[in-house]
BAMIRO-728518 format. One record per atom (N, C-alpha, C): residue in three letters; x, y, z. Coordinates in steps of 0.001 Angstrom, whole numbers, plus 524288, in hexadecimal, padded with zeros to 5 digits. Layout:
% BAMIRO-728518
ALAXYZ ...
***
This chain:
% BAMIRO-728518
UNK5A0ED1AEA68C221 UNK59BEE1ADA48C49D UNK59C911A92D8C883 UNK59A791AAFF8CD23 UNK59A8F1A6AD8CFFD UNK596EE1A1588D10A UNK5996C19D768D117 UNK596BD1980B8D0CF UNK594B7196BC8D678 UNK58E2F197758D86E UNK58D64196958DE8D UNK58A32192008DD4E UNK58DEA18DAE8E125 UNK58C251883B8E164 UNK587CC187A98E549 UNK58124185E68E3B8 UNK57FE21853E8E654 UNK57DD41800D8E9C8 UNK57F5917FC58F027 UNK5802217B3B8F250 UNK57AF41787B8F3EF UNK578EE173E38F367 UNK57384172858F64D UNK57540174348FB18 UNK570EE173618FCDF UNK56FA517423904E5 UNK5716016E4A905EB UNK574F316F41909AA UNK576BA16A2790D50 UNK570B91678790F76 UNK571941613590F51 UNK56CD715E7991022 UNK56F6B15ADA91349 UNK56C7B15BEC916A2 UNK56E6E1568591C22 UNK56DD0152A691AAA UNK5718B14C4491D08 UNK5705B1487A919AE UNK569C41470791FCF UNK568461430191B94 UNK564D81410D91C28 UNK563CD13E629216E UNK5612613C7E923FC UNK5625413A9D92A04 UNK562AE1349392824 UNK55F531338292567 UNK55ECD12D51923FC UNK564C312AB392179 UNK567FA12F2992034 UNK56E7D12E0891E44 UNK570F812D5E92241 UNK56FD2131FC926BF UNK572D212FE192B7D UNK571D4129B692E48 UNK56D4C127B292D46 UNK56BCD1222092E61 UNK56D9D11DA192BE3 UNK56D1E11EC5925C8 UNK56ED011CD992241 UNK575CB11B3C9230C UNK5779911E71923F4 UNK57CB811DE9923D8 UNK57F1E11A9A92ADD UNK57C4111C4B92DEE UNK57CFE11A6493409 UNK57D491142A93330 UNK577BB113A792F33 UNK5752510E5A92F34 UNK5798B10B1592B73 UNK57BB710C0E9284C UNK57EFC10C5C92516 UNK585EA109449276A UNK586E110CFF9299F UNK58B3C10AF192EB3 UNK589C0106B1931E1 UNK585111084D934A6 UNK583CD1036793870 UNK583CA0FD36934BC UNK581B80FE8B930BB UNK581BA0F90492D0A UNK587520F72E92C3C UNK589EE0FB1D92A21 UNK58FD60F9A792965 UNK593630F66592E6F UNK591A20FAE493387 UNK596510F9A393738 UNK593B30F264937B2 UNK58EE90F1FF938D5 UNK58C470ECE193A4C UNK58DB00E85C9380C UNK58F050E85493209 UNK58F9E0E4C793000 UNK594A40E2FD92F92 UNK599180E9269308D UNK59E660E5D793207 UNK59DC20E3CC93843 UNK59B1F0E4D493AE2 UNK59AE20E29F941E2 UNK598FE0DD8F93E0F UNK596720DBC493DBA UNK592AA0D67A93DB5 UNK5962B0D4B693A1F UNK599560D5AE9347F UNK59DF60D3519333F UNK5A1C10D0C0935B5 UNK5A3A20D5289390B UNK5A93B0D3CC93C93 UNK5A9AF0D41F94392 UNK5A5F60D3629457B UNK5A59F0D2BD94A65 UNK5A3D50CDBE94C73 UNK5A7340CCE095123 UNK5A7BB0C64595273 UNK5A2B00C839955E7 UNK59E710C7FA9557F UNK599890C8F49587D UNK598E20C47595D53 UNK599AF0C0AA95DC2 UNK59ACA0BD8D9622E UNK59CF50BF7C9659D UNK5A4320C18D96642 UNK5A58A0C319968D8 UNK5A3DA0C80E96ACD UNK5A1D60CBD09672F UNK5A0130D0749689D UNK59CFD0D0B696B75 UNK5972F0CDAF96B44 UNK592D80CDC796DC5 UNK593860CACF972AE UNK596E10C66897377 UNK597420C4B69774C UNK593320BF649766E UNK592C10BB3F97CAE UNK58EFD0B63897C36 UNK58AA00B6F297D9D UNK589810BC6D97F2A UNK584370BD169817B UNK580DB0BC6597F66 UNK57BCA0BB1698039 UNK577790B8C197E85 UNK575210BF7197C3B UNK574EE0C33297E59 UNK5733F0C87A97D8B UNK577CC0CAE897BAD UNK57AD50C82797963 UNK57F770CC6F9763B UNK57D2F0CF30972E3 UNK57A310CF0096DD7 UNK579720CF6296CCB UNK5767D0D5FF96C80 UNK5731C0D435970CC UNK56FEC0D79B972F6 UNK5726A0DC319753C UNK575A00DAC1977F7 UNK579320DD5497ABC UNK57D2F0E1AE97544 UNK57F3E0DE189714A UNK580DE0E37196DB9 UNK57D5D0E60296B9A UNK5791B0E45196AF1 UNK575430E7D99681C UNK575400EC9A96B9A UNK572EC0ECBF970E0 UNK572820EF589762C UNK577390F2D097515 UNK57C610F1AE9752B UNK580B90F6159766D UNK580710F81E9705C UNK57F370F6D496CC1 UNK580760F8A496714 UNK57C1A0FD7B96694 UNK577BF0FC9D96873 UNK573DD100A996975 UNK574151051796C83 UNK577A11028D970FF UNK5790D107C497610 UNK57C0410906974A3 UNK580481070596EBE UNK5848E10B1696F06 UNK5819310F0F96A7D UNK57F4410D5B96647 UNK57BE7110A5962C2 UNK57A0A11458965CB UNK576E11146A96948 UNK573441170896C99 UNK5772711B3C96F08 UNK579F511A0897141 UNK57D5311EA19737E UNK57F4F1210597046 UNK5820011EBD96C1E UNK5831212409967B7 UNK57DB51276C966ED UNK579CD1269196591 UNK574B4128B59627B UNK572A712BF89684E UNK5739812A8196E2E UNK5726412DFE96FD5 UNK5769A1323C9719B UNK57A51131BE970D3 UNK57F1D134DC9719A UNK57FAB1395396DFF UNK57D731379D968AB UNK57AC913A869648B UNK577A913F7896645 UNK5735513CB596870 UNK56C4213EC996924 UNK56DE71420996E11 UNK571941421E9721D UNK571B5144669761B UNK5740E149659738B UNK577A314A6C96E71 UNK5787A14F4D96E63 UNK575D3150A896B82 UNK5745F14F3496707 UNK570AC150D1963BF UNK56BCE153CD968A1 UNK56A6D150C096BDB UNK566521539C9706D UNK5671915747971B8 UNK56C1C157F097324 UNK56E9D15D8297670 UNK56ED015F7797162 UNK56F441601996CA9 UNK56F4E163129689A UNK56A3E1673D96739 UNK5644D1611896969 UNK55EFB16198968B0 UNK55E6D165BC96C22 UNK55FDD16553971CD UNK55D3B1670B97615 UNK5605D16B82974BC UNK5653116DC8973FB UNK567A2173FE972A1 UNK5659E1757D96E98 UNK561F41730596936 UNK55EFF17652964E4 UNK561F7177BA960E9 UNK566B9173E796303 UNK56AB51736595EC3 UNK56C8816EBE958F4 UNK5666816C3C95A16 UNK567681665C9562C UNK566251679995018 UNK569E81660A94E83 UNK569EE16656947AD UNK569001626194523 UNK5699515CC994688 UNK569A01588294320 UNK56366155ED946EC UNK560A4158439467B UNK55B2E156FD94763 UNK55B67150EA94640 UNK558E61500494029 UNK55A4814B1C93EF9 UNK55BDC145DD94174 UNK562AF148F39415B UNK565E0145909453A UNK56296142D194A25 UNK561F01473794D20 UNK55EE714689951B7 UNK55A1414243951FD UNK5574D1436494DC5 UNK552D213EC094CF1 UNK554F11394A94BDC UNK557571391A948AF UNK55AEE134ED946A3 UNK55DE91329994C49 UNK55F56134D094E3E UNK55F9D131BE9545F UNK55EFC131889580B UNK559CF1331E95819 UNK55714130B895D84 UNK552C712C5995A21 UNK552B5129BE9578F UNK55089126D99547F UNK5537D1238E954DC UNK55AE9122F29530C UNK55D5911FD89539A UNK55E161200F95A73 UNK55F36122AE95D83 UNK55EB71220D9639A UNK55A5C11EE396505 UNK5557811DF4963D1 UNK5514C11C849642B UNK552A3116D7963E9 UNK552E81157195E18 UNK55412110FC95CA4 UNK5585010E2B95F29 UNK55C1B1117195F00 UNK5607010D4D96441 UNK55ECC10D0B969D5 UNK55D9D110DC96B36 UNK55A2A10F7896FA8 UNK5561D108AB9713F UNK5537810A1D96D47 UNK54FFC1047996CC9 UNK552D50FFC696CAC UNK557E70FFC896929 UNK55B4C0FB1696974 UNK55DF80FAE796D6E UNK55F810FD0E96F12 UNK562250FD8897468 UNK55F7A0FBB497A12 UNK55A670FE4B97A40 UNK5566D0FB0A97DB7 UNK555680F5BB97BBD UNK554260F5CD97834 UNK552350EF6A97828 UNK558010EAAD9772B UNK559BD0ED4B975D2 UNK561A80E9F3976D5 UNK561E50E77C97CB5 UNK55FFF0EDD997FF7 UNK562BF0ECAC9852D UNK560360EA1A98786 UNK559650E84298653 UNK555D80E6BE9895F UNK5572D0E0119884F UNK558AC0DFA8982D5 UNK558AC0DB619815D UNK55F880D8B1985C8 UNK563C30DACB9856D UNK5668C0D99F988B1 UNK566AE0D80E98ED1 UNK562340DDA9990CD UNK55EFA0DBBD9954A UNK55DA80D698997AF UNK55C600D24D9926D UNK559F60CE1F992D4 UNK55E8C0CBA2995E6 UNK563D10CB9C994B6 UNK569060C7BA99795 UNK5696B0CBFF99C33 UNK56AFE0D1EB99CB3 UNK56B610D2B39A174 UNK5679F0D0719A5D4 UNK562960D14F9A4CF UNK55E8A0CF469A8F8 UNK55E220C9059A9EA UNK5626B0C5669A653 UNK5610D0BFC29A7BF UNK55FBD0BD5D9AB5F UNK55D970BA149ADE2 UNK55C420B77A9B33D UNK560450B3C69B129 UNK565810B5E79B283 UNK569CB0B1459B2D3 UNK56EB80B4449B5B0 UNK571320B1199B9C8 UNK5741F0B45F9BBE7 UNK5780C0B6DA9BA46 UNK579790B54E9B57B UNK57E4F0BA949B2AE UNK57CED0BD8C9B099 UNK577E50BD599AF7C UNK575B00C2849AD30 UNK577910C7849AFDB UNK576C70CCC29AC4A UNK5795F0D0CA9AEA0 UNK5756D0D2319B1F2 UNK5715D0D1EE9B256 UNK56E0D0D4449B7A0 UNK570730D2229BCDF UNK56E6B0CDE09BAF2 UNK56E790C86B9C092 UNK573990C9889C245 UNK578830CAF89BF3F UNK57F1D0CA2F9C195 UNK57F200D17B9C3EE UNK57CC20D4F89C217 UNK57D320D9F59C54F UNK579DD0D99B9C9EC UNK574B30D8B79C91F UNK571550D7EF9D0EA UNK5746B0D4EA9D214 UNK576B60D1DD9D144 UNK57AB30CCAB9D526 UNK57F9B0CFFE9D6EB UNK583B20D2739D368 UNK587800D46A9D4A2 UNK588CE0DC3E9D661 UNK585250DE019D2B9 UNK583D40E52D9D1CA UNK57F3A0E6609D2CD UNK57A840E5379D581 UNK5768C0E72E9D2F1 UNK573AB0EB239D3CF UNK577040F1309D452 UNK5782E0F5E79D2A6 UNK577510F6D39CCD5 UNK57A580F2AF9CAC8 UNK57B940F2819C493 UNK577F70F1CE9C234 UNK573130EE049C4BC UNK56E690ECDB9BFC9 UNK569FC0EFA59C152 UNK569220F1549C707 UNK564E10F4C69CA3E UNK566380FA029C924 UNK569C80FC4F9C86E UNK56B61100329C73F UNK56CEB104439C089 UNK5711B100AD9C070 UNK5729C101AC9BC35 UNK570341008D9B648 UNK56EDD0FABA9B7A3 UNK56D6A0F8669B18B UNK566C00F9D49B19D UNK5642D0FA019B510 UNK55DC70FB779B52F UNK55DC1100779B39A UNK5601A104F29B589 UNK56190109AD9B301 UNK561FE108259AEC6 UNK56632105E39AC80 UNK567AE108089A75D UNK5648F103F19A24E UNK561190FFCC9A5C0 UNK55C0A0FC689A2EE UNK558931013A9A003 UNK555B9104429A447 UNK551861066C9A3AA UNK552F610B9C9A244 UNK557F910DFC9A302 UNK55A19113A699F4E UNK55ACA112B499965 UNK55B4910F0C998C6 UNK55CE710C949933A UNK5577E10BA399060 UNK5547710CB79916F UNK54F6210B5898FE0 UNK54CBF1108998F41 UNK54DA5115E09920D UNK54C4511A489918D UNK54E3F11CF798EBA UNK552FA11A95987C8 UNK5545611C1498444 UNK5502E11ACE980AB UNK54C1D11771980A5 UNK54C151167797C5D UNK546FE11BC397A48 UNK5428311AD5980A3 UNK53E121201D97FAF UNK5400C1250997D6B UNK544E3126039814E UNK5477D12C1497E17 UNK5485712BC697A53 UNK54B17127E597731 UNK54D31127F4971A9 UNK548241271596EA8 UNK542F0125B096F3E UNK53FEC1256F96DFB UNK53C0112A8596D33 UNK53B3D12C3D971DD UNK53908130BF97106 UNK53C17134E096F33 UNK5425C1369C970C3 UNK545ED13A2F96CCD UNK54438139169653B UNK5448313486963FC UNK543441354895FA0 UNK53E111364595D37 UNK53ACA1331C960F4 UNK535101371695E93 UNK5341613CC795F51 UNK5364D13FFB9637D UNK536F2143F3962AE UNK53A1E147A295EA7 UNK53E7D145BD95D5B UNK5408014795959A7 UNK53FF014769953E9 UNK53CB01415D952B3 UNK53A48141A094DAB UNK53464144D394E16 UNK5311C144A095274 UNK52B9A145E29522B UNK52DFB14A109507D UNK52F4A14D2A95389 UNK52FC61534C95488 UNK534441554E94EE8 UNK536731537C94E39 UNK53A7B1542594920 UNK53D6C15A5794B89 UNK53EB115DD6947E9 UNK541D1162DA947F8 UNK53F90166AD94D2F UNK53A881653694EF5 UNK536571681695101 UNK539AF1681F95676 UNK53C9A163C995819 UNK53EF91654A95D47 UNK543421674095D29 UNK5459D169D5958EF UNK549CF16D9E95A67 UNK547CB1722495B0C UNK543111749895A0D UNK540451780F95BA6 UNK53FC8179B09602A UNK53D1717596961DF UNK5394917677966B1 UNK53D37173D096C36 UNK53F0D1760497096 UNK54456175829739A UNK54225171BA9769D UNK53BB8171409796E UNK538EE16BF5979AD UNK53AD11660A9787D UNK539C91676297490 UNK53C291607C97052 UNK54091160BF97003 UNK54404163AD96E19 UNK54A82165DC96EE9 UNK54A201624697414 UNK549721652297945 UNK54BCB1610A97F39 UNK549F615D7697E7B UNK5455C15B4797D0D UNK541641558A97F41 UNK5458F1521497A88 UNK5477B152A397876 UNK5492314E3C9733D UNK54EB814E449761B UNK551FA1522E97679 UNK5560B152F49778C UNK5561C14EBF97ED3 UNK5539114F1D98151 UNK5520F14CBE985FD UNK55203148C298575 UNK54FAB146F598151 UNK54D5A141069816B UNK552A713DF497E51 UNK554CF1412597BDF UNK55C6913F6B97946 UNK55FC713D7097C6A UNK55FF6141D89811B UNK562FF142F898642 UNK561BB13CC198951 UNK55CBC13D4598BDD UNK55C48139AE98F12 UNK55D4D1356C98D12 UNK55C3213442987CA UNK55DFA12EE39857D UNK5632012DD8984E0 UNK5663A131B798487 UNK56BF013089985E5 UNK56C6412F4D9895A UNK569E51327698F4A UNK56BA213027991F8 UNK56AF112B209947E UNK56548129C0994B0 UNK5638C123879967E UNK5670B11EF6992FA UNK569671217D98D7E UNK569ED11CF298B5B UNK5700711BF598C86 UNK5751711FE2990E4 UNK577BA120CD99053 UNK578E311E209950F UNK5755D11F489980C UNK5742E11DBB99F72 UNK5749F1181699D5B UNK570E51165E999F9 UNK56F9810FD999AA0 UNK575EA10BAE9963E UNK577AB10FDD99306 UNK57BDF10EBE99109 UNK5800E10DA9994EA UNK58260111AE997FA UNK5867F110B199BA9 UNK5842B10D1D99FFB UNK580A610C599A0D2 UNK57F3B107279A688 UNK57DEA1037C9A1B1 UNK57D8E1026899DF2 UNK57DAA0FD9699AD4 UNK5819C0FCB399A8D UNK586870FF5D998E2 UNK58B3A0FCBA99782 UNK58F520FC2599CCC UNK58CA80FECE9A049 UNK58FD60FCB99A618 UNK590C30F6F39A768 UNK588800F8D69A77B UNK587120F1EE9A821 UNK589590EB459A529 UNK589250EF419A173 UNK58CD30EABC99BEC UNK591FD0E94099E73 UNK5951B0ED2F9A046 UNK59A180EDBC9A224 UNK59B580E86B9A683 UNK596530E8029A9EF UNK598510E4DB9AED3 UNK596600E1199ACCB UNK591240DFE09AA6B UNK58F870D8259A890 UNK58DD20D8289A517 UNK58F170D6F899E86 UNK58C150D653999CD UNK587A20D30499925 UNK585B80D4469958F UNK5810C0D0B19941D UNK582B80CE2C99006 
***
């Protein structure tokens, strides 16, 4: 006689485990950094060092999470997305880095714009100023048009829940609003770290 084993139904883990465990690492890696890192030398004497790693630690978060969301989109917008979930789960975290990331960079802002002549404004109109009329005003005010998208992507995707893989409507408008946030935040990434390139803060 034969013995038929029967198997439960596979159960996805939980989304709050995938957090759990992210959150988990981040605690770990942090506490060996803040153990064993000569943070002086790292950050440098700047008065906005500080500020300044917070700022790149966010833009580098941020570009992973939208590097993420851009395929997951193209996944949305082809009617091909399976980890729904997933999807909510980060444009929530896109959202949230977003916000740190603006208010990092605004706060850094404060030394670029100094009324002192080494400041990085005052030394590009004096020597480039292509570089700050051009380049860095662009990539001021593109950098700022991440945060609405990542904002409204996730209220759409929680309001609306499963309902927009349905309907090909919400499918593009969510998938759109992914896209463009890659790209403003990608535009203002590469003319940020140019800018970094020729005079630090």
């Amino acid at each position: 006689m034969e013995n038929h084993t029967i198997r439960p139904p596979h159960t996805p883990w939980p989304t709050w485990s995938l957090v759990l465990v992210a959150a988990t690492l981040v605690a770990v890696s942090t506490g060996i950094v803040l153990a064993t890192a000569p943070f002086a030398r790292i950050l440098g004497p700047s008065a906005y060092a500080i500020g300044s790693a917070c700022h790149g630690l966010a833009a580098f978060l941020l570009m992973v999470t939208s590097t993420i969301g851009l395929y997951l989109a193209w996944r949305l917008f082809m009617g091909r997305i399976q980890a729904f979930p997933d999807l909510q789960l980060l444009t929530v975290v896109s959202a949230t880095l977003s916000l740190l990331t603006v208010v990092s960079g605004n706060w850094i802002y404060i030394a670029y714009r100094a009324k002192t002549p080494d400041a990085p404004r005052a030394y590009f109109l004096a020597n480039a100023p292509e570089v700050h009329q051009v380049f860095f005003e662009f990539k001021e005010y593109a950098a700022l048009f991440t945060l609405p998208l990542s904002v409204a992507a996730a209220f759409i995707a929680w309001h609306y829940g499963r309902e927009i893989v349905k309907k090909t409507w919400t499918r593009v408008a969510l998938a759109s609003l992914m896209t463009l946030h890659f790209f403003y935040f990608v535009v203002a990434f590469g003319l940020g770290a140019a800018v970094t390139k020729l005079i630090g803060i």
